[in-house]
Structure formats: C-alpha cells, structure tokens
FIKOLZA-1660 file (N, C-alpha, C; in steps of 0.1 Angstrom, whole numbers, plus 5000, padded with zeros to 4 digits):
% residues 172
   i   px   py   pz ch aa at
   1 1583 6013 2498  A  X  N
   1 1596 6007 2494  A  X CA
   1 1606 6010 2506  A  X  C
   2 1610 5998 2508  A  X  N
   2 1625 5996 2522  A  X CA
   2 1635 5995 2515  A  X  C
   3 1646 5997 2516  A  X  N
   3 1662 5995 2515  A  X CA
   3 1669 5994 2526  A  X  C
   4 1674 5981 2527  A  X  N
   4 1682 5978 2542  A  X CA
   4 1695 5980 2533  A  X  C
   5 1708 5976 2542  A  X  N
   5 1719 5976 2543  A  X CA
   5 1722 5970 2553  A  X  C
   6 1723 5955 2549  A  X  N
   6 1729 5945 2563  A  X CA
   6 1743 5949 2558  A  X  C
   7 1754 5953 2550  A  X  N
   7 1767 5949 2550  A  X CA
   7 1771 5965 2547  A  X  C
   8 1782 5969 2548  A  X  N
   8 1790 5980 2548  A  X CA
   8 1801 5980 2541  A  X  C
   9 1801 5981 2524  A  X  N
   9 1811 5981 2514  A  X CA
   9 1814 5991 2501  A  X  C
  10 1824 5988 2497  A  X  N
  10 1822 5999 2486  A  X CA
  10 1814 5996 2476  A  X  C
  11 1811 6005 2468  A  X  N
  11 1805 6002 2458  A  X CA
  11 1790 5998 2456  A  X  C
  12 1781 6002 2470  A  X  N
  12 1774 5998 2471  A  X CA
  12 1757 6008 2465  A  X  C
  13 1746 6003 2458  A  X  N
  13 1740 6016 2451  A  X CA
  13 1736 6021 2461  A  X  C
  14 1730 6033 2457  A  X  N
  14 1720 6043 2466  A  X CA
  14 1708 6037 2471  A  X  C
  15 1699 6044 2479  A  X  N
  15 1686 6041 2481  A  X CA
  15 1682 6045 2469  A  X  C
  16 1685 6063 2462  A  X  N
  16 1676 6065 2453  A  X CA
  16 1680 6056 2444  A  X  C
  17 1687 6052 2442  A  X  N
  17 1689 6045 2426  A  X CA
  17 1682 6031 2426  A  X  C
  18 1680 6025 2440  A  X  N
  18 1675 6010 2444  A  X CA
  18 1661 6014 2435  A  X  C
  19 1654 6021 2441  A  X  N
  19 1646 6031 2441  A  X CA
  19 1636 6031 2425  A  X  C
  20 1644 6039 2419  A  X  N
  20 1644 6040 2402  A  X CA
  20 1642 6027 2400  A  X  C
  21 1654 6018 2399  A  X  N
  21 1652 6004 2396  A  X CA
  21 1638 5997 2397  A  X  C
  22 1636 5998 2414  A  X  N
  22 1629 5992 2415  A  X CA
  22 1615 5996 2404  A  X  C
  23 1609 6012 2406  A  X  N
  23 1599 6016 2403  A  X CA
  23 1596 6011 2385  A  X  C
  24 1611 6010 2379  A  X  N
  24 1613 6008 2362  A  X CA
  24 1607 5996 2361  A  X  C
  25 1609 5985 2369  A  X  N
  25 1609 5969 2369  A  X CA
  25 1590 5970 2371  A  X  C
  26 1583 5974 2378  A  X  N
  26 1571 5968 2384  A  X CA
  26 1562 5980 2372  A  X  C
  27 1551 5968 2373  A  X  N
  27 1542 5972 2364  A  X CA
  27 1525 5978 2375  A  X  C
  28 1531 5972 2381  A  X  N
  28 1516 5975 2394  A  X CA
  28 1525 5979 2405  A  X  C
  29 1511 5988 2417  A  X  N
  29 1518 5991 2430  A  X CA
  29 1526 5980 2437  A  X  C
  30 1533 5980 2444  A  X  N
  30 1535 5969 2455  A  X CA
  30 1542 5974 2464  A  X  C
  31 1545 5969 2480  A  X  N
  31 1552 5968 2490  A  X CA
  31 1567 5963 2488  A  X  C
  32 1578 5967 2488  A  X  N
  32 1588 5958 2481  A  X CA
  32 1601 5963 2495  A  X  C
  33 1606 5952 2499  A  X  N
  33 1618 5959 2501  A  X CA
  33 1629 5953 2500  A  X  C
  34 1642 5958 2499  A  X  N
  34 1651 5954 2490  A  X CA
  34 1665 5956 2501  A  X  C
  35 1675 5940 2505  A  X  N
  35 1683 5941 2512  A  X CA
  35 1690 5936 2508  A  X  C
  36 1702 5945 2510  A  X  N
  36 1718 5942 2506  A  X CA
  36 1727 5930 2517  A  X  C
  37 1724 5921 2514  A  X  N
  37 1738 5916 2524  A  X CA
  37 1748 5912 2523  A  X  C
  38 1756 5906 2527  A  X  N
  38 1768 5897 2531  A  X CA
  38 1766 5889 2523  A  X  C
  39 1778 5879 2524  A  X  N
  39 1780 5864 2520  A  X CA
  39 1773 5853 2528  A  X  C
  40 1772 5853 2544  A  X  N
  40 1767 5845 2553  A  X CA
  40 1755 5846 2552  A  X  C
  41 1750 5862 2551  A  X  N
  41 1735 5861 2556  A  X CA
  41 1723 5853 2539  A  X  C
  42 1731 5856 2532  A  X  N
  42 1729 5854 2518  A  X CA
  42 1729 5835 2519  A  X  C
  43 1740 5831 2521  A  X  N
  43 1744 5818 2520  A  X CA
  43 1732 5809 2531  A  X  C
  44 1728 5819 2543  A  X  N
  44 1719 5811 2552  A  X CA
  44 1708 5810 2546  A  X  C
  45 1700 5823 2540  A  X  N
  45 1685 5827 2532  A  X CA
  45 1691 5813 2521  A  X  C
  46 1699 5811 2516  A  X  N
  46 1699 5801 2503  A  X CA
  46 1697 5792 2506  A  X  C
  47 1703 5786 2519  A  X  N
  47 1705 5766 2521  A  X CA
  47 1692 5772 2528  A  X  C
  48 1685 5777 2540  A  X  N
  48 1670 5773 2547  A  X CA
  48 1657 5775 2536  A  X  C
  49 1660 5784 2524  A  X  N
  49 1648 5786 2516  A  X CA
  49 1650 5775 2502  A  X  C
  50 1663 5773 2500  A  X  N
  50 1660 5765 2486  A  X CA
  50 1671 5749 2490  A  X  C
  51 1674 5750 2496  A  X  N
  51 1685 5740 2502  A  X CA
  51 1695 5737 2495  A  X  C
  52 1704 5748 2491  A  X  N
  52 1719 5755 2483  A  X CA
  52 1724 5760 2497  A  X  C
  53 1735 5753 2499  A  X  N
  53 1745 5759 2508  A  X CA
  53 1754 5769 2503  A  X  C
  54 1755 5776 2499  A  X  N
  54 1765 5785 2484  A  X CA
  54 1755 5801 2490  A  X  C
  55 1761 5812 2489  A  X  N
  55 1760 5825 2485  A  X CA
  55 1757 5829 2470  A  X  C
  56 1742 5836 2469  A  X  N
  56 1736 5833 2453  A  X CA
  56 1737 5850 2455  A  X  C
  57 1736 5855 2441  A  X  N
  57 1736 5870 2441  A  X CA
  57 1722 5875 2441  A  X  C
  58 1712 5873 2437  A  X  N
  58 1699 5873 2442  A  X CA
  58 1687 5866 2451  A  X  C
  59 1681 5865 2455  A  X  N
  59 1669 5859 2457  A  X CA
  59 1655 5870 2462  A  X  C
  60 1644 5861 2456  A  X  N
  60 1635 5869 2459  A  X CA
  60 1622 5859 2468  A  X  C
  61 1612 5869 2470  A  X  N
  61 1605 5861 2488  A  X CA
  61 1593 5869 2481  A  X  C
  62 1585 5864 2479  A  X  N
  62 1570 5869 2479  A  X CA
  62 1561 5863 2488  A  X  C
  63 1560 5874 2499  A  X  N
  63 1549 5877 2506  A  X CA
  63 1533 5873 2503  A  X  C
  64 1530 5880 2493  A  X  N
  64 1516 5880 2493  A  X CA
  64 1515 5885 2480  A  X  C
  65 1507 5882 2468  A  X  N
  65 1505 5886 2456  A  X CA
  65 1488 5891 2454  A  X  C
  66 1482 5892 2462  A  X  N
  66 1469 5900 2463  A  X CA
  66 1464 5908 2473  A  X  C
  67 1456 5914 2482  A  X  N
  67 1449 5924 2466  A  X CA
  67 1465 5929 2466  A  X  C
  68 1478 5931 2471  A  X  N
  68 1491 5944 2468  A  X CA
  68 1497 5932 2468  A  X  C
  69 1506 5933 2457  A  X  N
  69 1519 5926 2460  A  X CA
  69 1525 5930 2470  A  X  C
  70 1538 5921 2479  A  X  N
  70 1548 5923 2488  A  X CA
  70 1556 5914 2486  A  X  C
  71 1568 5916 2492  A  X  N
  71 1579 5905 2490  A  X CA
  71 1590 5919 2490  A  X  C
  72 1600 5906 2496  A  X  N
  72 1616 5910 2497  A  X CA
  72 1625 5908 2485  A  X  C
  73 1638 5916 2483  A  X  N
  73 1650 5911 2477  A  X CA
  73 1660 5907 2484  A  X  C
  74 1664 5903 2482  A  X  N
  74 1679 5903 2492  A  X CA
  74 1691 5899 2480  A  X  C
  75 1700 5912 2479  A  X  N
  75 1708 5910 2470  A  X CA
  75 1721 5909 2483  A  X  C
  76 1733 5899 2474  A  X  N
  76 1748 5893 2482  A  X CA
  76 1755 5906 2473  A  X  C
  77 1759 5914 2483  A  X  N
  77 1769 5923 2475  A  X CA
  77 1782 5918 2472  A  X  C
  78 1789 5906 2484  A  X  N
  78 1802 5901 2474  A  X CA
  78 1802 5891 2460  A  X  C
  79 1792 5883 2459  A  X  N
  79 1788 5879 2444  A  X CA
  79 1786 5889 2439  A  X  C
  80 1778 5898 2439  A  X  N
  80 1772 5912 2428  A  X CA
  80 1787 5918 2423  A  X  C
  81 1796 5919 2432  A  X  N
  81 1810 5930 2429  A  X CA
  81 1818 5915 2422  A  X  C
  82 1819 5903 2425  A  X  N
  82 1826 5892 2421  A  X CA
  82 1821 5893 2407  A  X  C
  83 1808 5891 2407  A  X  N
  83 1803 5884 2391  A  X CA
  83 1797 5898 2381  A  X  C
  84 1807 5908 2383  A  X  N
  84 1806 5922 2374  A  X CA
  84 1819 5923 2371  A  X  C
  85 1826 5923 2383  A  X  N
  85 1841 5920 2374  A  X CA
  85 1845 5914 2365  A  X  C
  86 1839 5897 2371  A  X  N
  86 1841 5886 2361  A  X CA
  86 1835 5889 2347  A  X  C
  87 1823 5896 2347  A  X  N
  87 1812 5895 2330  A  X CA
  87 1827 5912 2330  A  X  C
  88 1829 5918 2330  A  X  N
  88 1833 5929 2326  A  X CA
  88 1824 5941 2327  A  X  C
  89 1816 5943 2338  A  X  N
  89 1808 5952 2337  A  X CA
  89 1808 5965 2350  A  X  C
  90 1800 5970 2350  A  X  N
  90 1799 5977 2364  A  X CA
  90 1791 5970 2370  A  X  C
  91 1798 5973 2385  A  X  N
  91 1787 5969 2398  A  X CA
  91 1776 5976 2398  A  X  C
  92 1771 5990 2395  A  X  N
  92 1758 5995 2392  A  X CA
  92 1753 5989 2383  A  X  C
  93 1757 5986 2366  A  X  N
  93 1750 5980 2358  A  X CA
  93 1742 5964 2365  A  X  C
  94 1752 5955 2373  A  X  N
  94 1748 5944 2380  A  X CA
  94 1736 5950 2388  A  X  C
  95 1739 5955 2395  A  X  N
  95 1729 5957 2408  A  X CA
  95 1717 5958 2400  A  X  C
  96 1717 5970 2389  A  X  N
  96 1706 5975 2383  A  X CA
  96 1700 5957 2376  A  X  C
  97 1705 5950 2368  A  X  N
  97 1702 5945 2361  A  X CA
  97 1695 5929 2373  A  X  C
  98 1699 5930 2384  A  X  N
  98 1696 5920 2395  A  X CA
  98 1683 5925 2400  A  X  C
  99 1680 5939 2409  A  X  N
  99 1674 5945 2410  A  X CA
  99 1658 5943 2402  A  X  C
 100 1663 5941 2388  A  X  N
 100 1649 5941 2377  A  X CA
 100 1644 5926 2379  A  X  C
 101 1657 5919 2378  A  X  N
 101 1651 5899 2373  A  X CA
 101 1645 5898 2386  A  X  C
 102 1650 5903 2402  A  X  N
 102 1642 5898 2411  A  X CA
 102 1627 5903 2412  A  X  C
 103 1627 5915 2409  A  X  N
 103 1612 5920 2407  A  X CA
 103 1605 5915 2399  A  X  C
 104 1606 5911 2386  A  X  N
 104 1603 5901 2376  A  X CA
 104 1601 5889 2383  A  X  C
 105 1603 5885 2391  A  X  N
 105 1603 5870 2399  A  X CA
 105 1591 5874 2408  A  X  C
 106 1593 5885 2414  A  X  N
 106 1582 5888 2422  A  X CA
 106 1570 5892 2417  A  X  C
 107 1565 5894 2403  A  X  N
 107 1556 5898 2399  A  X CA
 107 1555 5886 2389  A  X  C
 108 1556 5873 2392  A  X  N
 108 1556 5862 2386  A  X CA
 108 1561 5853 2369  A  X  C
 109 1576 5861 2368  A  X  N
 109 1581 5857 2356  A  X CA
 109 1594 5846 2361  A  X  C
 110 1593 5841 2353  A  X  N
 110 1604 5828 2360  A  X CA
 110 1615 5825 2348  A  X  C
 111 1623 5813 2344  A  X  N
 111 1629 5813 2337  A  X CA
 111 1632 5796 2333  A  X  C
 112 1623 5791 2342  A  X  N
 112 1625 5774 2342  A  X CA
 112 1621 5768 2327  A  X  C
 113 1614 5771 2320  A  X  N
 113 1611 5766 2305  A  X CA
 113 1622 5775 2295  A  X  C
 114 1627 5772 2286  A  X  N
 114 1630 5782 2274  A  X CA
 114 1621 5794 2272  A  X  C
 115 1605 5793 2268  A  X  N
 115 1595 5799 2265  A  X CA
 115 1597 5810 2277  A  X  C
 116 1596 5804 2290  A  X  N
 116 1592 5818 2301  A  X CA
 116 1606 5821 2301  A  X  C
 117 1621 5817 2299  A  X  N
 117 1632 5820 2301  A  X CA
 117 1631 5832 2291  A  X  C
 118 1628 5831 2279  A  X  N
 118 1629 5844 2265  A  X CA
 118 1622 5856 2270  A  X  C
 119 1607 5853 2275  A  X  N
 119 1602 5859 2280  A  X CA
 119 1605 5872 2292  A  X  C
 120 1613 5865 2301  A  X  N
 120 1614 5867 2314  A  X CA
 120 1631 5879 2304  A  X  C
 121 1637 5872 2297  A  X  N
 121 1651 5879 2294  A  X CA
 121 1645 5892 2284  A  X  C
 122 1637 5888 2279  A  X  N
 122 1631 5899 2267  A  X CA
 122 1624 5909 2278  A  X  C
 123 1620 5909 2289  A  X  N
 123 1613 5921 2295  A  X CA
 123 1628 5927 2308  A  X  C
 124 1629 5917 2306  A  X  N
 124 1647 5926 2317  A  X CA
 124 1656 5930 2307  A  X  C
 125 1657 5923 2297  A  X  N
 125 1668 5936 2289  A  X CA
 125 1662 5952 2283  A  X  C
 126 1644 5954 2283  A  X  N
 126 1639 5961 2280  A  X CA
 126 1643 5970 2290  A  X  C
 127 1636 5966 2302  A  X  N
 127 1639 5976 2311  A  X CA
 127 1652 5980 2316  A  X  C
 128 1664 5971 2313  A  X  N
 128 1672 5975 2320  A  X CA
 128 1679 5985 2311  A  X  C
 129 1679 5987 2299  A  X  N
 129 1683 5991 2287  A  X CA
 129 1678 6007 2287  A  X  C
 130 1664 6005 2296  A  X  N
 130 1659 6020 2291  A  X CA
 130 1661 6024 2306  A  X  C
 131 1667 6018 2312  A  X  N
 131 1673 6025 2325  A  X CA
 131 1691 6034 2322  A  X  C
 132 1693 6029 2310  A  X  N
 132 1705 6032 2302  A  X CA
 132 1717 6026 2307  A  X  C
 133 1715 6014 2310  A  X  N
 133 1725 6002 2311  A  X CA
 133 1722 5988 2299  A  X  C
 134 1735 5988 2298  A  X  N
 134 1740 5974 2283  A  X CA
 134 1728 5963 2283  A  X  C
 135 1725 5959 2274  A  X  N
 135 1719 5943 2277  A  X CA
 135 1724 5938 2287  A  X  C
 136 1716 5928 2296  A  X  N
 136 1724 5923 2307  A  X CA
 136 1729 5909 2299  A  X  C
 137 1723 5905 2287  A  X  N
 137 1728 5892 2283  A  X CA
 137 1730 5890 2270  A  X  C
 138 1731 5906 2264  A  X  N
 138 1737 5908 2249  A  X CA
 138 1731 5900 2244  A  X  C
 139 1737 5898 2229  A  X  N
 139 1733 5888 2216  A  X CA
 139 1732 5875 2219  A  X  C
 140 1738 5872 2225  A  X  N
 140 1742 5857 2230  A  X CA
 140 1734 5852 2242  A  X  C
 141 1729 5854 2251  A  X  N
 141 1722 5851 2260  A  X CA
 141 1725 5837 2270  A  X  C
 142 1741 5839 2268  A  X  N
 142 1746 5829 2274  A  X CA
 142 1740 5823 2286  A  X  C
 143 1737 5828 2292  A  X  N
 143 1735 5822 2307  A  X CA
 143 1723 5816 2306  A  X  C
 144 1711 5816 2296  A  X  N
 144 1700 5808 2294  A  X CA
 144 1701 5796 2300  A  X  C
 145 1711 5786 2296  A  X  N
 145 1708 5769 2296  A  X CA
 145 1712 5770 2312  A  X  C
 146 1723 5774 2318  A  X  N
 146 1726 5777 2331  A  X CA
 146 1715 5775 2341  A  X  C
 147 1706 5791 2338  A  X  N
 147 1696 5791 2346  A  X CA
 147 1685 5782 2344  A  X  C
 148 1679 5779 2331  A  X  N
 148 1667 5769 2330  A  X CA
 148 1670 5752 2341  A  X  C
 149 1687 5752 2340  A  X  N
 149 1687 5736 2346  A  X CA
 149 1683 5736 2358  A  X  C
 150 1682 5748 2361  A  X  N
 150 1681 5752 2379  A  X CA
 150 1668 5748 2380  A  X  C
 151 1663 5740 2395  A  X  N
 151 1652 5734 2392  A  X CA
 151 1651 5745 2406  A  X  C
 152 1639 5752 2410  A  X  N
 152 1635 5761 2417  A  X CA
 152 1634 5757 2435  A  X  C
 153 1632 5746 2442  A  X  N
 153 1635 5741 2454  A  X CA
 153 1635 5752 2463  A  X  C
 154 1621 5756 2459  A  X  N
 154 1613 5763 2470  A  X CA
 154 1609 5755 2482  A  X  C
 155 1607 5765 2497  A  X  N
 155 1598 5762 2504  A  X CA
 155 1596 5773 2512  A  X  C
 156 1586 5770 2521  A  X  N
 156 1578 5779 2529  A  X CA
 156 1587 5781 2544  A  X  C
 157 1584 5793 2546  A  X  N
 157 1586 5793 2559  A  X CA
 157 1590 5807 2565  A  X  C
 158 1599 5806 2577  A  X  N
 158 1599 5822 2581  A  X CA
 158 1614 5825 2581  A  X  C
 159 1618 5836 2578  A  X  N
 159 1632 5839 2579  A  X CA
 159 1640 5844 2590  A  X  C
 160 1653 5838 2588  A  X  N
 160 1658 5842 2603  A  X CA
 160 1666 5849 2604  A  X  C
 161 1657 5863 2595  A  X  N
 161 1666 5876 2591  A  X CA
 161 1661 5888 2593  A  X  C
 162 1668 5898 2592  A  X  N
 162 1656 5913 2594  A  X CA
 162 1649 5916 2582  A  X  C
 163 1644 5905 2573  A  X  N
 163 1634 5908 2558  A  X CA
 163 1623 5906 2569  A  X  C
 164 1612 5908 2559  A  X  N
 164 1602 5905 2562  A  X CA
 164 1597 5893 2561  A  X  C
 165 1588 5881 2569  A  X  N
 165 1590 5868 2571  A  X CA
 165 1580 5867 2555  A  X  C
 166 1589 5856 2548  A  X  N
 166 1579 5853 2535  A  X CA
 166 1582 5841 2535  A  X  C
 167 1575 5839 2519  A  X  N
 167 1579 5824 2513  A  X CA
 167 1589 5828 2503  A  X  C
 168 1601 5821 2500  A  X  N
 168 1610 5820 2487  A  X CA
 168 1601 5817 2476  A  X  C
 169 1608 5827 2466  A  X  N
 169 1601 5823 2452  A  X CA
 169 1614 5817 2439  A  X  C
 170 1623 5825 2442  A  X  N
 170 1632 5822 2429  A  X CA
 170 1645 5829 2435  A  X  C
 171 1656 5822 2428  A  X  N
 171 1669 5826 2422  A  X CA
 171 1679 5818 2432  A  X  C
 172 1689 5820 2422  A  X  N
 172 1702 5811 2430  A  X CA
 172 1715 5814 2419  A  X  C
% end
C-alpha cells in the first residue's frame, strides 16, 4: 500500500487512516496505491482516461486483476472538501466513504445497471458504517439515477502522472 500526496491542504486524511479504509474495503490481498490530488491533475487523469474535461472526486485505474490485484486511486481533494460541505458531512466521512466505492471499483463492482448499482451501494454502506461513519447515501439513495446515467468511457493507456501507468476503470 502507497499513499501519495500530490497537493498540500487542510483537511487532508492520514496515511494511517487511508490505510484502515483501504484494508476495510478489500476482500483479497492487493497492491493498491492511493493519491491525493489537485483539481488539474484530477481534471487531466479525467479528460485523457474517460474524455470529461471537469475535475471528478474519484477515479480508479486497475492495473492488473490476477494472480494480485493492483491499481491506483487518485482522489481530487478540492471536490472531496467541496462535495462534504455541500452533502453536510465531514471531509473524513467523504474521503472514508470515496476511498471504499473506488476499491469496490477495483475489485470489480460497478454501478451502471440498478441491479450492480444496489449491490455496489449495499456493500459500501456496509463497510463504511462499520468503519463508524453515516450511510454514505442514507434512506434515500439519492445519487443512484445520477450515477447509473454515467456511461463509463474507458480507455487504455499510460498516465501522465506519478500513479502507476494503468488502465481506467471507473468514476467521474
């Protein structure tokens, strides 16, 4: 397990806490590393991996899914602090609860159907709950129709970042 820090702000989590998250989220070993950045460097990983010009609060890159998983995170800490204000929450509860869905992505749960969306939301509110943070999407599960419209506009290639070079898998 890596933890970068491309950006330098408040409010930003720990390694150990990246850490816990990550270890809560994964069901098998894997190689995982997990980077914090900016708005630019976030906004560039978006428009060359899924062709979104926009700064997204997650995305995730899998490497390799046999025999060990690998793959990156790369969380946008100014969306992460923007869109915890806005829901009313903490920026740890965000991180923690972003932290889980991209690991979930990297160990192959997605959200594009209703069926894998319930699925995918029923094992992150699990975990993030017994990490002792709120439902990330309470009773209401607002953000479901949001994310299913998202049509995934993957591609391959290498990054022109300090992650590790992968393929895009998900998020925006």
């Amino acid at each position: 397990m890596n933890v970068q820090y491309a950006i330098n702000a408040r409010g930003l989590p720990s390694r150990i806490q990246i850490r816990r998250w990550v270890r809560a989220a994964l069901v098998r070993n894997a190689r995982v590393t997990v980077r914090i950045v900016g708005n630019g460097e976030a906004r560039a990983l978006n428009r060359d991996f899924r062709g979104r010009d926009y700064a997204t609060n997650v995305l995730t890159f899998i490497m390799r899914k046999r025999p060990r998983l690998e793959g990156d995170l790369a969380l946008c800490a100014p969306v992460i602090a923007r869109e915890a204000r806005a829901q009313g929450k903490s920026a740890t509860a965000h991180y923690a609860h972003l932290v889980v869905h991209g690991l979930l992505h990297l160990q192959g749960y997605d959200h594009v159907s209703e069926r894998a969306a319930r699925v995918m939301e029923h094992r992150e509110a699990g975990v993030v709950t017994r990490l002792g943070y709120p439902d990330p999407y309470g009773s209401g599960r607002e953000e479901r129709g949001e994310r299913r419209n998202e049509k995934s506009g993957a591609k391959s290639g290498r990054l022109a970042s300090r992650l590790t070079p992968l393929a895009l898998l998900a998020h925006g």
